[in-house]
C-alpha positions in Angstrom: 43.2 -114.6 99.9 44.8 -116.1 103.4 47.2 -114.0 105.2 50.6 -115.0 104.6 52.7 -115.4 108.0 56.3 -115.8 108.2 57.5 -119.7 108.3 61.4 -120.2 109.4 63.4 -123.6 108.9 66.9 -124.4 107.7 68.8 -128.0 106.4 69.3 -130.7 109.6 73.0 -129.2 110.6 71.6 -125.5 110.8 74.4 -124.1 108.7 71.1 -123.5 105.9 68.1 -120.9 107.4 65.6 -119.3 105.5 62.4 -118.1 106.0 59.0 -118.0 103.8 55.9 -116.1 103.9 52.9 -118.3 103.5 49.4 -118.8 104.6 48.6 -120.8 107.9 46.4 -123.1 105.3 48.9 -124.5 102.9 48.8 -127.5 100.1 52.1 -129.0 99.1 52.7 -131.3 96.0 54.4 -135.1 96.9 55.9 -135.5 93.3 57.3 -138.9 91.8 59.7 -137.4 90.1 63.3 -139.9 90.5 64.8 -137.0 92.9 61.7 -136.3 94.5 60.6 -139.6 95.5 64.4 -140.5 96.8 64.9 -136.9 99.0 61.0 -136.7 100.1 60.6 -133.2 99.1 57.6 -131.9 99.7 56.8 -128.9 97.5 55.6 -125.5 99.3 55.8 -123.6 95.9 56.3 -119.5 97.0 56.7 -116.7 95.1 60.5 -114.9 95.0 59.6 -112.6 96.9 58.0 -114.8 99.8 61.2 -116.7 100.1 64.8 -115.5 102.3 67.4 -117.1 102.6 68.8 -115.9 105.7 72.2 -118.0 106.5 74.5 -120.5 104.3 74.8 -118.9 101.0 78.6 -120.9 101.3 77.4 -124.1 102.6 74.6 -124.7 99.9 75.9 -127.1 96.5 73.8 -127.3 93.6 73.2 -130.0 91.4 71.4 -130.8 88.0 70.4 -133.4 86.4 68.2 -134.6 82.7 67.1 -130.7 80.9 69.3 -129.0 83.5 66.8 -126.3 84.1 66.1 -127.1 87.4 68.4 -126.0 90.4 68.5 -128.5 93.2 70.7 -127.1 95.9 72.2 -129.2 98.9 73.6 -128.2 102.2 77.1 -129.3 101.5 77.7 -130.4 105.3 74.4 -132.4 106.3 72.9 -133.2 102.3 69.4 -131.9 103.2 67.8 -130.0 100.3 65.9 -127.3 102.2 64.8 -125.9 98.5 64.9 -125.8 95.2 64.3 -123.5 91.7 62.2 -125.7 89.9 61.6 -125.8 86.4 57.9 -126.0 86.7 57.9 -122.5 88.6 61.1 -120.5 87.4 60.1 -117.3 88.8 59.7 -119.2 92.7 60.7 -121.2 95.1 59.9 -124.9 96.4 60.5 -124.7 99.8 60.3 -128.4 101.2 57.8 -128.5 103.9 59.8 -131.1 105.6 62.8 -128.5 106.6 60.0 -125.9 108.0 58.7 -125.3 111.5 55.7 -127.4 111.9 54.1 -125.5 114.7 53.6 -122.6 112.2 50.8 -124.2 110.3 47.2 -124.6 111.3 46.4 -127.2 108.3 48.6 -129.1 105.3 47.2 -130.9 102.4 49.2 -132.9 100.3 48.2 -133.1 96.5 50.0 -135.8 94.5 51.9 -135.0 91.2 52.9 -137.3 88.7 56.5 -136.4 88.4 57.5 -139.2 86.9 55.5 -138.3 83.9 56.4 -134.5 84.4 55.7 -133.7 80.7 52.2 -135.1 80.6 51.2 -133.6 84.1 52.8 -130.3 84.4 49.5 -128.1 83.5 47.7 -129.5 86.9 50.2 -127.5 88.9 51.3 -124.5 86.8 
């Protein structure tokens, strides 16, 4: 198993930080999902207890949409969703890769999903 280092970002105004523990190596999911494909979320999936959130707990909205089981949360100043709960992975996080320091990683591969047809395609990723 790779090492896991610690990863920082935050949402585009900075009043959102967090921080993620994760290998160097990572592979994140593009998904064409109607939210995903309009925000450009990429998906670092990470475990509870890889993920902190380390400022904004106030400045964070959520918002739900079709089963309701996902939790899509928004900085409520800038609108960039730094992360989710997602209903694919309820006991995680998806961290989008987009909102994370770049210079952290060593390598990023990006493995399509077929959001759109979540139903049909959510075994590939569970």
């Amino acid at each position: 198993m790779d090492t896991k280092i610690t990863h920082k970002g935050g949402c585009h105004c900075g009043a959102v930080k967090l921080e993620v523990q994760a290998p160097k190596d990572i592979e994140v999911l593009r998904c064409s999902c109607s939210i995903c494909s309009m925000t450009g979320h990429l998906h670092l999936i990470v475990d509870e207890a890889d993920f902190q959130l380390l400022e904004g707990t106030d400045a964070i909205t959520e918002y739900r949409f079709n089963t309701k089981t996902a939790r899509h949360l928004f900085c409520k100043k800038c609108g960039v969703k730094p992360f989710y709960k997602p209903r694919s992975h309820p006991h995680g996080w998806s961290v989008n890769l987009n909102v994370l320091d770049q210079t952290t990683f060593d390598t990023v591969k990006v493995k399509e999903f077929d959001g759109a047809n979540w139903e049909k395609n959510i075994d590939q990723i569970r």
